[in-house]
N, C-alpha and C positions, 0 to 999 in steps of 0.2 A: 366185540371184545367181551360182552358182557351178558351174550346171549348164553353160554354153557353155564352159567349161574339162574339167567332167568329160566330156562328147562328143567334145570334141577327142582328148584322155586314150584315150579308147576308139575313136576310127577310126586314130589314130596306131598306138597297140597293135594292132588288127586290121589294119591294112595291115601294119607290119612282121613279124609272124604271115606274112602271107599271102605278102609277100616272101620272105620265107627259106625259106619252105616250095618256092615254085616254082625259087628257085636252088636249095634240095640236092637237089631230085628232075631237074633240068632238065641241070644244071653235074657232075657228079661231081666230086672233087678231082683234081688231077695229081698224080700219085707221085713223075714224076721232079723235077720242077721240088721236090719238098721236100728242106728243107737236113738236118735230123734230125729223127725219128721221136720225139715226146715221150710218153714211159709218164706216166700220170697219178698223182698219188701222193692222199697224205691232204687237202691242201690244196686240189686241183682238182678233189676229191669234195664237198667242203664246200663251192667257190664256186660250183659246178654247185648244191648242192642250196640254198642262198641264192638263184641265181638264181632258180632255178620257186619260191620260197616270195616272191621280190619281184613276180614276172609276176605271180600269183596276189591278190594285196597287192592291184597296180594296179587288177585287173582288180576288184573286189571293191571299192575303193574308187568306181572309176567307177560300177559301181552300184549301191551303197548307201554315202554317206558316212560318213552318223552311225554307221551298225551297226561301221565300222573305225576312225575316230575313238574 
């Protein structure tokens, strides 16, 4: 019932994957066009390491529900 949503789930997640990947190796950032230079602190180490523990979630959900349920 619930597998054409978890498919979606995981091509949407593997394209945006795939997306980001070929803009940061393809695009590099402009330097000058940035307004300030942001030093990362304790909070944007913690929402960086939330992220990949949610990527990870998703991806893990899509294929195996019940086992992350």
């Amino acid at each position: 019932m619930d597998r054409p949503f978890r498919i979606a789930l995981a091509l949407i997640m593997a394209t945006f994957v795939a997306h980001r990947g070929y803009y940061s190796r393809t695009q590099p950032p402009v330097q000058e066009e940035t307004v300030e230079e942001h030093t990362g602190g304790l909070l944007s180490a913690l929402a960086s390491i939330f992220a990949v523990v949610g990527m990870i979630a998703l991806l893990l959900y899509s294929l195996a529900p019940r086992r992350v349920a």
